[in-house]
C-alpha positions as CSV (number, residue, x, y, z in Angstrom):
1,X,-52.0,-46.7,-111.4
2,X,-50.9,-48.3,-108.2
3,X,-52.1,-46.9,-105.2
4,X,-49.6,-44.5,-103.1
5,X,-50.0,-42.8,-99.7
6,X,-51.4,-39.1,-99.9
7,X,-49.3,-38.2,-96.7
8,X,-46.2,-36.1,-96.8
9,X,-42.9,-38.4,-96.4
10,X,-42.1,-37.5,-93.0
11,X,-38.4,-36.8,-91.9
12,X,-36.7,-38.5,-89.1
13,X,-35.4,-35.2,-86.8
14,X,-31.2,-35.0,-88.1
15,X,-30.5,-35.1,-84.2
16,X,-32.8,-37.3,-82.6
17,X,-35.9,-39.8,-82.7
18,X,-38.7,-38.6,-84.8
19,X,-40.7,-35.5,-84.8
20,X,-38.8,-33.0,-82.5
21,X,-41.5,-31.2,-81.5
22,X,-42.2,-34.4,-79.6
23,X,-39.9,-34.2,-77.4
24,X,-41.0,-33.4,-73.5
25,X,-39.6,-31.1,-71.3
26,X,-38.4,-33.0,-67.9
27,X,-39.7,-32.2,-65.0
28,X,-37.5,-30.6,-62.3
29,X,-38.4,-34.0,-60.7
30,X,-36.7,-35.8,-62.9
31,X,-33.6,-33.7,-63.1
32,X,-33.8,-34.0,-59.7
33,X,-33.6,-37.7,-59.9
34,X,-30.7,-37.4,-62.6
35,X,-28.6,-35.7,-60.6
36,X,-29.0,-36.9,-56.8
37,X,-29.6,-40.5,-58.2
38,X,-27.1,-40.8,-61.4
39,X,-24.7,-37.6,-60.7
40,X,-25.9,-36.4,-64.0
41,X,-23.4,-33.0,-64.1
42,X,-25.1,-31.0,-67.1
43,X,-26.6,-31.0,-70.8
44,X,-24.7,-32.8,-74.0
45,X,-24.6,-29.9,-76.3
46,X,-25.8,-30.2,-79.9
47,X,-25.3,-28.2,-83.4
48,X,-28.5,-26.0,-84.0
49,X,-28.3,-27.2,-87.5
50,X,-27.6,-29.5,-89.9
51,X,-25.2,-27.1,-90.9
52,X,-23.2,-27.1,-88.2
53,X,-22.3,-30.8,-88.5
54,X,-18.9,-31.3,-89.7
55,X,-18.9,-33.8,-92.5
56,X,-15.7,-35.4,-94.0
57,X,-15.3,-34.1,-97.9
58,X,-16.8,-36.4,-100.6
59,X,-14.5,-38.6,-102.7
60,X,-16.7,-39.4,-105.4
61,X,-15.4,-38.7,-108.8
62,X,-17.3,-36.1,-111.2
63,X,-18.0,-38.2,-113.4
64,X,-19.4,-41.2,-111.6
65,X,-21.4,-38.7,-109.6
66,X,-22.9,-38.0,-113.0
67,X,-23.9,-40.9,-114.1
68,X,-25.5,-42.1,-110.8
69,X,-27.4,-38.7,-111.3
70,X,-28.2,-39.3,-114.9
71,X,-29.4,-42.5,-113.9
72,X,-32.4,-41.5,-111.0
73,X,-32.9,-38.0,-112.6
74,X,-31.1,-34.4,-110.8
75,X,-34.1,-34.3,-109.3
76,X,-33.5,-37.2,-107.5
77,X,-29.9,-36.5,-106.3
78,X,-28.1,-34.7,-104.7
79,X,-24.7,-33.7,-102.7
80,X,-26.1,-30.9,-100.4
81,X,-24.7,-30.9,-97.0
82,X,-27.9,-31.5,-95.1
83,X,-29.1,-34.2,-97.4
84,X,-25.3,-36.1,-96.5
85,X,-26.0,-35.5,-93.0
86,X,-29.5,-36.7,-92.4
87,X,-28.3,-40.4,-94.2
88,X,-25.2,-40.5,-92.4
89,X,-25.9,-42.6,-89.3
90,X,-29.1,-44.5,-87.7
91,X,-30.3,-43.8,-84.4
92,X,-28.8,-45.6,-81.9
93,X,-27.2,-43.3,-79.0
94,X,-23.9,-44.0,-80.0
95,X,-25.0,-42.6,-83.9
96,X,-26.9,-40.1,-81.8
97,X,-24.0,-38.7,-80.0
98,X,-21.4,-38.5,-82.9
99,X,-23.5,-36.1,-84.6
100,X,-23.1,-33.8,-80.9
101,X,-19.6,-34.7,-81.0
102,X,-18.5,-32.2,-83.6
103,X,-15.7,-34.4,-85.2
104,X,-16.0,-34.9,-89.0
105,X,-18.4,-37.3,-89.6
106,X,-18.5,-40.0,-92.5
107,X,-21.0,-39.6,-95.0
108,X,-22.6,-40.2,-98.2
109,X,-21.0,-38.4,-101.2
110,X,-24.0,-38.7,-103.0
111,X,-27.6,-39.3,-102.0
112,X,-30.0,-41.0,-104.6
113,X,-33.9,-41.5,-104.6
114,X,-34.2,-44.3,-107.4
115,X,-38.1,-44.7,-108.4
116,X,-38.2,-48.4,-109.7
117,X,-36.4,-51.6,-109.5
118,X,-35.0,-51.1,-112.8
119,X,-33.0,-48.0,-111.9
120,X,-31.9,-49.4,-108.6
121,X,-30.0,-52.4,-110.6
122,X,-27.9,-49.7,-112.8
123,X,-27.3,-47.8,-110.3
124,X,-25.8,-51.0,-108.7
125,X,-24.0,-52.1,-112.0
126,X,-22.5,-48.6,-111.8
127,X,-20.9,-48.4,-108.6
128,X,-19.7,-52.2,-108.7
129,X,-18.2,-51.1,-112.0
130,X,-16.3,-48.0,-110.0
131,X,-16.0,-49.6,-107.0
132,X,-18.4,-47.4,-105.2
133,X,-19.9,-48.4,-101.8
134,X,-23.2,-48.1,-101.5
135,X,-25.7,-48.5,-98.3
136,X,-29.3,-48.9,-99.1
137,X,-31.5,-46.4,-97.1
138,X,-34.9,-47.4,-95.8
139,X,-36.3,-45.1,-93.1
140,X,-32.6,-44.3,-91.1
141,X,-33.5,-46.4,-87.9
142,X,-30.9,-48.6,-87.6
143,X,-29.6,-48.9,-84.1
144,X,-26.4,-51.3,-84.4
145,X,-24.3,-49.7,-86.8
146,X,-26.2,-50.9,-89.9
147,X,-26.2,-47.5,-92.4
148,X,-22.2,-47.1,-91.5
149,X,-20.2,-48.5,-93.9
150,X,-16.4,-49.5,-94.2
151,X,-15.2,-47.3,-97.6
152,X,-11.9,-47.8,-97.1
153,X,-10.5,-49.3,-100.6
154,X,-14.2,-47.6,-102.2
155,X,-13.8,-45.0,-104.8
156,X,-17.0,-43.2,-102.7
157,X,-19.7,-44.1,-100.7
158,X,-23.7,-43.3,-102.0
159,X,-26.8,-43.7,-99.8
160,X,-29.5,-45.4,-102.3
161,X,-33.0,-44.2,-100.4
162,X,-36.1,-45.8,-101.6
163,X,-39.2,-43.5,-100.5
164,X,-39.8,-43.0,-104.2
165,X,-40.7,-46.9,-104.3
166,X,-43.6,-46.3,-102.1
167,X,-46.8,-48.1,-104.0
168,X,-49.1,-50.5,-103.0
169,X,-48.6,-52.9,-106.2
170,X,-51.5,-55.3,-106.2
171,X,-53.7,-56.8,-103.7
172,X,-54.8,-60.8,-104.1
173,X,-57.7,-60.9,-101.7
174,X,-58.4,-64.4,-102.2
175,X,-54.8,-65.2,-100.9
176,X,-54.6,-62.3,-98.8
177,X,-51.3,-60.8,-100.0
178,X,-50.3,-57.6,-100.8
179,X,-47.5,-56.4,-103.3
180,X,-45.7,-53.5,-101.8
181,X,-42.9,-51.4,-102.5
182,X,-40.2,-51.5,-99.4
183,X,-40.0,-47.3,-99.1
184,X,-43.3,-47.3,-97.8
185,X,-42.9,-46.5,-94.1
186,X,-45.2,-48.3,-91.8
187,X,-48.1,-45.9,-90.8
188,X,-48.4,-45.5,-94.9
189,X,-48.7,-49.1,-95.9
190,X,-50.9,-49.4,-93.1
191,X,-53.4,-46.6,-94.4
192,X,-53.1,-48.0,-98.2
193,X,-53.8,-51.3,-96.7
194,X,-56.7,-50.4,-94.6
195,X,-58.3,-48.5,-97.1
196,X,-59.2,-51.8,-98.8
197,X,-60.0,-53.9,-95.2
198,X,-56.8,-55.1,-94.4
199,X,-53.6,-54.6,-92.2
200,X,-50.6,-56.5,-92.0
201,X,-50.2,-55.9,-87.9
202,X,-46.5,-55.4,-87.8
203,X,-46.1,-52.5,-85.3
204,X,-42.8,-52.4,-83.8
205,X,-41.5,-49.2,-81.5
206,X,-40.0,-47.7,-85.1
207,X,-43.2,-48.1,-87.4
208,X,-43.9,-44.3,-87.6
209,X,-40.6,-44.3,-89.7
210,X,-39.0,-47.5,-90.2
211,X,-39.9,-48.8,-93.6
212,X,-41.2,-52.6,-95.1
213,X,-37.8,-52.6,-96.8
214,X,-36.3,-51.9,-93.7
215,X,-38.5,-54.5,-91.3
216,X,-37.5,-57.3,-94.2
217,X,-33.9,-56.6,-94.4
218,X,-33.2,-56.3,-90.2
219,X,-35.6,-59.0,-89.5
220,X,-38.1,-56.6,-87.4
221,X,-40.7,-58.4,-84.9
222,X,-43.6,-56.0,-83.9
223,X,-45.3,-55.3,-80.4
224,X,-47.9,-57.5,-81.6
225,X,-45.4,-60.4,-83.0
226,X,-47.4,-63.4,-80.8
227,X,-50.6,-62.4,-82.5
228,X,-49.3,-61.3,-86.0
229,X,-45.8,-63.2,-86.3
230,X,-42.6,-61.4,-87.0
231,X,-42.1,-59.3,-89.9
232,X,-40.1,-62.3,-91.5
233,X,-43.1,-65.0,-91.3
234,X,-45.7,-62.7,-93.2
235,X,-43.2,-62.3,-96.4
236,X,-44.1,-64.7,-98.7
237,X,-42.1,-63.2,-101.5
238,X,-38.8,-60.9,-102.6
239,X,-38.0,-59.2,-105.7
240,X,-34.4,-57.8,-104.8
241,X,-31.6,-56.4,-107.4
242,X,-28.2,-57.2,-106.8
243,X,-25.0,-56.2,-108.8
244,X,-24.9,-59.9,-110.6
245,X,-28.7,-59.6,-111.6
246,X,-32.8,-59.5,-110.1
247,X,-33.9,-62.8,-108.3
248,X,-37.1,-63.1,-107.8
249,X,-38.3,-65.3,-104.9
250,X,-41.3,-67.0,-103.3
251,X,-43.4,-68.9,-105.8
252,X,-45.9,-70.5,-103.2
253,X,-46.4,-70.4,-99.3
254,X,-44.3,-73.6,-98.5
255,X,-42.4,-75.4,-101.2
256,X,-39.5,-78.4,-100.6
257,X,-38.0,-76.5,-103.9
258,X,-34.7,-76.9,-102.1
259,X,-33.3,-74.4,-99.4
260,X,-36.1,-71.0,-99.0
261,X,-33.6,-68.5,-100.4
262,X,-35.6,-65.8,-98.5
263,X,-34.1,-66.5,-95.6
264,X,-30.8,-65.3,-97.5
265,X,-32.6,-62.1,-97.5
266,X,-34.5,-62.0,-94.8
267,X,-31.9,-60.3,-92.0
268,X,-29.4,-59.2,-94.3
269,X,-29.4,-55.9,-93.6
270,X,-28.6,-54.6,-97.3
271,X,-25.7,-56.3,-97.9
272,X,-26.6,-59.1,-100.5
273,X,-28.8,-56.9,-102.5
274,X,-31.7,-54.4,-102.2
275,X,-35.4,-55.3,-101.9
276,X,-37.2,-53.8,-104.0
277,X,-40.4,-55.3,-104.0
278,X,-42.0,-57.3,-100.8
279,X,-45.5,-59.8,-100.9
280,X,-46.7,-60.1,-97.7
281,X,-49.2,-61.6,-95.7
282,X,-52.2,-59.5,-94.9
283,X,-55.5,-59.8,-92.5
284,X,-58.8,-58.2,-92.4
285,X,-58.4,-54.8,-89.9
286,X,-59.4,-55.9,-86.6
287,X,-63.4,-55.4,-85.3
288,X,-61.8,-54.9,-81.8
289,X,-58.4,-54.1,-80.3
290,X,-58.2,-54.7,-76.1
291,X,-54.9,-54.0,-74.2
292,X,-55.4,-54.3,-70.4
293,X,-52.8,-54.4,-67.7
294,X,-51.4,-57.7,-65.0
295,X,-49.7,-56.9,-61.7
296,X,-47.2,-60.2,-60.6
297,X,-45.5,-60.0,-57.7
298,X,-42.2,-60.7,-58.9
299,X,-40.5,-61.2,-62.6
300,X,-40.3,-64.6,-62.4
301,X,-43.7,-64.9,-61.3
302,X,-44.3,-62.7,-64.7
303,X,-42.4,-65.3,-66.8
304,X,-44.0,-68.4,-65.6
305,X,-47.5,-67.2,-66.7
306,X,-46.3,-65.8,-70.1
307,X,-44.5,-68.9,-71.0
308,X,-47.9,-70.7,-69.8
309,X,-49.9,-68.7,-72.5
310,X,-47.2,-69.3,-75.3
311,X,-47.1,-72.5,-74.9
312,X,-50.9,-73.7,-73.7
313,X,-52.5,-70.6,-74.9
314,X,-54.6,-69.0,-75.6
315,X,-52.0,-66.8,-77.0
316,X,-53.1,-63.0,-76.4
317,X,-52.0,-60.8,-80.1
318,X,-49.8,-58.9,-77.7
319,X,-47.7,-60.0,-74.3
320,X,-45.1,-58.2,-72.8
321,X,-43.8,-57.9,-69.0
322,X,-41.6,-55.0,-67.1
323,X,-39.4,-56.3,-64.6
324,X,-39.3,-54.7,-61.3
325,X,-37.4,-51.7,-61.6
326,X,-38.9,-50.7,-65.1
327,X,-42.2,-51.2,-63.5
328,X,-41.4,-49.3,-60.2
329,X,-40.2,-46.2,-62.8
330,X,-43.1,-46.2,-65.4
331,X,-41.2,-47.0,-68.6
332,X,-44.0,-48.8,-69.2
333,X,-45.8,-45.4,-69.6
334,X,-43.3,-43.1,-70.3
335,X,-46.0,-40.0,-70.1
336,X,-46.5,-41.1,-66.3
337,X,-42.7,-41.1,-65.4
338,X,-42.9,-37.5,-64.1
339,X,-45.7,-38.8,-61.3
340,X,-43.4,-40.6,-59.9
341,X,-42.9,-44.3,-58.3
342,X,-45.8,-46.6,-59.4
343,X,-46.8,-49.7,-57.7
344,X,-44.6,-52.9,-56.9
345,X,-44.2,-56.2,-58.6
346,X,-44.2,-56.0,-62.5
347,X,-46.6,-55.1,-65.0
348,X,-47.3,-57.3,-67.9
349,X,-49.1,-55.4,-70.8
350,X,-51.7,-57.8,-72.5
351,X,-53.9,-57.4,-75.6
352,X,-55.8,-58.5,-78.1
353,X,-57.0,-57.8,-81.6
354,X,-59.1,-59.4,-83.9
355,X,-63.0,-60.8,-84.8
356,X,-65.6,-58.9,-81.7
357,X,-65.8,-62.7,-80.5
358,X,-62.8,-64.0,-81.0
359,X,-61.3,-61.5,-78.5
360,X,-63.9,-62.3,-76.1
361,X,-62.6,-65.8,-75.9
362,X,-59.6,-65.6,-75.9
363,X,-59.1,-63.0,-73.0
364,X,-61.4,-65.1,-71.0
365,X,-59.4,-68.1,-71.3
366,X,-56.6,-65.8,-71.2
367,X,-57.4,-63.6,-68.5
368,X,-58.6,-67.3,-66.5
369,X,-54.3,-68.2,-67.0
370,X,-53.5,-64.8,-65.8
371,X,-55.0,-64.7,-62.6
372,X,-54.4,-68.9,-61.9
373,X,-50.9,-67.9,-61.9
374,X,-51.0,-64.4,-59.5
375,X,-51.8,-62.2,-61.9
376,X,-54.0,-59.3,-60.5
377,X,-55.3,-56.7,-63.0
378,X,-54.3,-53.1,-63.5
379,X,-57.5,-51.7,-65.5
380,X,-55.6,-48.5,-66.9
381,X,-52.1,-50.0,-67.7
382,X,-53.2,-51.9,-71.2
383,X,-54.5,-48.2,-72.4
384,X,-51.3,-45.8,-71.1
385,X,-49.2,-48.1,-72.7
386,X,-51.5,-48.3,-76.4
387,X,-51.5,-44.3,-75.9
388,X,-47.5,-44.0,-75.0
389,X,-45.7,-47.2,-77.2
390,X,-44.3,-45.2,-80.0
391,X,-43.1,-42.2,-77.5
392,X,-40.3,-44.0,-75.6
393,X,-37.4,-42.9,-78.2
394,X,-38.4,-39.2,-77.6
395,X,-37.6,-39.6,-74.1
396,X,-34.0,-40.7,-74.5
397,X,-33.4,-37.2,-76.8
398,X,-34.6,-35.4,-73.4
399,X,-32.5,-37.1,-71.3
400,X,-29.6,-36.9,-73.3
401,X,-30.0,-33.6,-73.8
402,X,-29.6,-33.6,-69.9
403,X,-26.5,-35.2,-69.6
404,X,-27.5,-38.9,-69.1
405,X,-26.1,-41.8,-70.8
406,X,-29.4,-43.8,-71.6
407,X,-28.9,-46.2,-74.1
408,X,-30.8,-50.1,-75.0
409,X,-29.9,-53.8,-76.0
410,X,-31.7,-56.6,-76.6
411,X,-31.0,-60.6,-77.1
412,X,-33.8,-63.8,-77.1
413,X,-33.0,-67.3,-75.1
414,X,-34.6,-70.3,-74.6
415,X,-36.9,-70.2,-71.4
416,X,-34.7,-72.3,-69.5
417,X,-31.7,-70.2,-69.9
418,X,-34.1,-66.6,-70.1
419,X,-32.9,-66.4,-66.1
420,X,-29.1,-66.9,-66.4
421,X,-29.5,-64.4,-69.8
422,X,-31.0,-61.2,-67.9
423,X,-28.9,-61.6,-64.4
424,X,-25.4,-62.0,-66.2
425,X,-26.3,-59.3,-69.2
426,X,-27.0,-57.4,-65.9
427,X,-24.5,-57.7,-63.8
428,X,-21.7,-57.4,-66.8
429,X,-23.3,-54.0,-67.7
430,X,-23.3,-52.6,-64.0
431,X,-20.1,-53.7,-63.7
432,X,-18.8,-52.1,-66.7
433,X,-20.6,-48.2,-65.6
434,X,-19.6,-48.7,-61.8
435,X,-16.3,-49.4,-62.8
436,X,-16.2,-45.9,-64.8
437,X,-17.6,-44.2,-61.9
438,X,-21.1,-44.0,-63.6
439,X,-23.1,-46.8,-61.4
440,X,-26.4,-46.7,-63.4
441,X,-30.1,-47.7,-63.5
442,X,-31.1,-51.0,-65.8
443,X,-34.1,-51.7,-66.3
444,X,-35.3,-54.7,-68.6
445,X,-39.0,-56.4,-70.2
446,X,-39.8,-59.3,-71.8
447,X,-41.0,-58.0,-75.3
448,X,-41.5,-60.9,-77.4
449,X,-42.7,-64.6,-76.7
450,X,-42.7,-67.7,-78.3
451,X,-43.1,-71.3,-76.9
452,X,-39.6,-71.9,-76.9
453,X,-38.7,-68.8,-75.0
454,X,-38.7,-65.0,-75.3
455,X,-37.1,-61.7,-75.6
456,X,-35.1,-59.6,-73.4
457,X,-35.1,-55.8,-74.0
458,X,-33.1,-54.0,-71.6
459,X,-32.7,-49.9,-70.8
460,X,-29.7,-48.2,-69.5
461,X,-29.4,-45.3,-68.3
462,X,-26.0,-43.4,-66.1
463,X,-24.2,-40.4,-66.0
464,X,-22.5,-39.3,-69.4
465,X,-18.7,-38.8,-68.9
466,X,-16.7,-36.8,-71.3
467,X,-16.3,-39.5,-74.1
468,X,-19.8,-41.1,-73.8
469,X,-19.7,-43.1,-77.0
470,X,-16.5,-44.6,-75.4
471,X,-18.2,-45.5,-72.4
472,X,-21.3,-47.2,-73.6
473,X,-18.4,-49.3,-75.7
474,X,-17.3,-50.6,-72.7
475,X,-20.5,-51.6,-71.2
476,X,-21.8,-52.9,-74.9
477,X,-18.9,-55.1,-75.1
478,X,-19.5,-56.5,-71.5
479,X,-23.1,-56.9,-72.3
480,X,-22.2,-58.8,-75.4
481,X,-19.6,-60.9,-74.0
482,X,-22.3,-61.8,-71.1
483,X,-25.4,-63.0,-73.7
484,X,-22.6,-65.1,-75.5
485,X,-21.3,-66.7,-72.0
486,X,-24.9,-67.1,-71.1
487,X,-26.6,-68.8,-74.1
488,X,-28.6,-65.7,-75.3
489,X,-28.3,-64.5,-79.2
490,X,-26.9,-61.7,-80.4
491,X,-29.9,-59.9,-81.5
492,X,-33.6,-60.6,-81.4
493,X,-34.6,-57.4,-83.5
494,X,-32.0,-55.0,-84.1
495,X,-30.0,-56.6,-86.2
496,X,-26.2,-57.0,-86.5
497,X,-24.4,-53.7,-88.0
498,X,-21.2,-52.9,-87.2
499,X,-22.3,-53.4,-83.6
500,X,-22.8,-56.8,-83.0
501,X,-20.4,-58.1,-86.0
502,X,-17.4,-59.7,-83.1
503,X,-20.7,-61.8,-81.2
504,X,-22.4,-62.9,-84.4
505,X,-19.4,-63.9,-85.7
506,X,-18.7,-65.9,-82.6
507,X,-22.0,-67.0,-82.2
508,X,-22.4,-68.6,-85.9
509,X,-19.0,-70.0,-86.1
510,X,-16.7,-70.1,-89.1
511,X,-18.1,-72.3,-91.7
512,X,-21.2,-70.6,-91.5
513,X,-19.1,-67.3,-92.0
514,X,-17.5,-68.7,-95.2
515,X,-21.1,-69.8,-96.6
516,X,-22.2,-65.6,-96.1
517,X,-19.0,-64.6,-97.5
518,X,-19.5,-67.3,-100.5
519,X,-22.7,-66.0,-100.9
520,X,-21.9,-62.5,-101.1
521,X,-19.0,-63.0,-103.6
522,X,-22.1,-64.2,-106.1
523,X,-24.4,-62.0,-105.4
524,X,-21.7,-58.8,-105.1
525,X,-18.3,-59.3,-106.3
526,X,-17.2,-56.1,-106.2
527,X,-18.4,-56.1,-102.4
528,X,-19.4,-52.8,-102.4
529,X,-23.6,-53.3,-100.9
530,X,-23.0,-51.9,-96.9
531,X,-19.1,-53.5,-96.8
532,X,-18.2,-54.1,-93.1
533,X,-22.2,-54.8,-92.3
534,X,-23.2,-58.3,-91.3
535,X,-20.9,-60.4,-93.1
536,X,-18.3,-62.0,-90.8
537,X,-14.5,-61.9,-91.5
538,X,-15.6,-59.1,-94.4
539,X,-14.2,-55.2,-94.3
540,X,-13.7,-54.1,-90.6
């Protein structure tokens, strides 16, 4: 029998990020700071239960709803309220603050747990036959818009969640790739994994809950993308079911068999099919893992020697670099924002993973770049920010709770445009909060490199006025107008959604458009796999 994880599935909190118990209690220090610096007036209320969420009532005929349940088991079904709410939105802040809003929220009808590929293709064959929409459910972190469908026209909406399809299939350790199931969440294909000497190193900011279903779908990149690659160079194969049939892809590592349809898979955020079964590249569990801390004395000082290692090398497994005023706040190590003001300049967090001697070299030729181009070390910074990576999310549910607006974007540019990218994203979203009355704090790091150019992650954070998801709209659309203007993408990591559909769409222009759309009508012609997702000029 395949190999599972003898954890329990853990549960993304129905209001927030994560585990609730760890959110932390701010400082009066803080609220200080949210008040005299952002006018912060009071908390954003929230329902003390699932319960108390108002959901709009399900559509879903009887009779479909039981044949979807005859088809997963009654076991693995269900209607109940809680169940609807907890798979009716990601967790982006906007998602985050329509479940305080106390409107109606859309949800699910029906939530399914299929347990092989073989029941998730007649479920599929069901609801294109009813015209039932359906969004695939991975681990609910979607922060664009991604798990909110358009059902107008749909006889129903169903949420298809695939934790059941959670096994580690096979292991070819002569290739070094593993057959997994995409429910497995990260931290459990990581402890499968390592139980036989092997990790695939894909640890982006979600990997407590995100899932390898997930990471394949949005096109993930980890913390430790310029050591391990993203999540979309270690998948050497697909098995995905679609309402027209199972394609099964990925016969060899590089083949000039015509166009890699992967890629059609790769980033389409569960609206061409569901994966159901992922081969991926795996290594042999690091001997050592190094993070360390570099001081510049200004960002673009900070750029200049991370495009030097990207391009020259020695490339460093991870690289990242807070600009001034995330350094000069702590985001960097969100359990040391309560202590106040750190140092000037920017950080850069730096590490390294891998062989005992393989390390060694490479952060002494490493370390030998850093300090040729200013660089001056900060011993501690490498380890706060090992200790503190997965706890920034839990920090936004406190200040939220507080009143603030605090909200995040992200695009990639080439290095030559990576200037133009972060001041015009910047000065667009300021102006879009100041002009609301709500002047607010941005702060912004480089989180990904590559030797063309690199990531831009960026953190806002403002006063919430009385219609906050309003507000952020505002600045969102000014943010995305700016990264179009200025030769940025879209999205580096999050994906498309809802969110970024008007930009994409834009950005890709409309013959590429009519290919997706083409492509779709094949592989769903009933359109009913996460309608209004992704595809340009599809359901609004």
């Amino acid at each position: 029998m395949a190999p599972r994880p003898t954890d329990p599935y853990p549960e993304l909190s129905w209001w927030g990020w994560g585990d609730p118990d760890q959110v932390p209690q701010l400082p009066d220090s803080v609220r200080t700071l949210l008040s005299d610096g952002l006018g912060v007036r009071g908390p954003i209320g929230r329902p003390r239960s699932p319960s108390e969420v108002p959901l709009v009532a399900p559509r879903l005929a009887g009779e479909v709803a039981a044949q979807l349940t005859d088809t997963v088991g009654a076991a693995h079904a269900t209607g109940e309220h809680e169940a609807r709410v907890r798979h009716a939105r990601g967790r982006s802040t906007p998602d985050l603050l329509r479940l305080r809003g106390g409107d109606p929220l859309a949800a699910p009808d029906l939530v399914l747990w299929p347990g092989s590929h073989e029941e998730v293709l007649a479920l599929l064959w069901i609801c294109s036959q009813e015209r039932v929409a359906v969004v695939p459910f991975g681990g609910g972190t979607s922060v664009v818009g991604g798990l909110d469908p358009e059902t107008t026209g749909f006889a129903g909406l169903v949420a298809v969640d695939l934790r059941r399809m959670n096994a580690l299939v096979s292991l070819d350790e002569e290739s070094r790739l593993a057959e997994l199931e995409p429910g497995l969440r990260g931290p459990q294909a990581e402890e499968l994994l390592a139980a036989r000497g092997y990790t695939i190193g894909h640890f982006p900011q979600s990997f407590e809950y995100a899932t390898l279903g997930g990471f394949a779908a949005a096109r993930s990149s980890g913390q430790a993308s310029a050591g391990y690659g993203r999540f979309d160079e270690v998948v050497m194969g697909l098995k995905v079911a679609t309402p027209a049939g199972s394609l099964v892809l990925g016969r060899a590592p590089k083949s000039a068999a015509g166009p890699d349809l992967r890629q059609l898979f790769l980033g389409s955020e569960g609206t061409l099919g569901v994966i159901t079964s992922l081969t991926v590249q795996v290594r042999p569990v690091p001997e050592r893992r190094v993070y360390s801390g570099w001081r510049f004395g200004s960002f673009a000082e900070g750029t200049a020697a991370l495009r030097r290692l990207a391009q020259d090398g020695p490339v460093p497994t991870v690289l990242r670099l807070s600009d001034e005023a995330e350094t000069a706040l702590n985001l960097a190590r969100p359990a040391e924002l309560a202590q106040g003001a750190g140092a000037g300049g920017c950080l850069a967090v730096v590490g390294y993973e891998g062989a005992e001697t393989a390390v060694e070299a490479r952060r002494a030729g490493a370390e030998s770049v850093l300090r040729a181009m200013g660089g001056e070390p900060d011993p501690e910074a490498g380890q706060a920010w090992e200790r503190d990576r997965y706890r920034g999310p839990y920090l936004r549910d406190a200040l939220l709770d507080a009143g603030a607006l605090v909200e995040t974007l992200e695009t990639v540019a080439f290095w030559s445009r990576l200037p133009n990218v972060k001041e015009a994203v910047t000065s667009a979203v300021r102006e879009a909060l100041s002009a609301q009355g709500t002047p607010p704090v941005i702060l912004c790091h480089v989180s990904h490199v590559y030797p063309s150019g690199a990531s831009l992650y960026f953190t806002v954070g403002c006063a919430a006025l009385d219609d906050p998801v309003a507000q952020w709209q505002l600045a969102k659309a000014a943010a995305g107008d700016a990264i179009e203007g200025s030769g940025g993408s879209i999205s580096h990591h999050h994906g498309v959604g809802r969110d970024h559909l008007r930009w994409y769409q834009q950005e890709i222009g409309e013959p590429a458009g009519a290919i997706l759309r083409a492509v779709k009508t094949q592989l769903d012609p009933a359109g009913i796999l996460n309608p209004g997702i992704l595809i340009p000029g599809g359901p609004k």
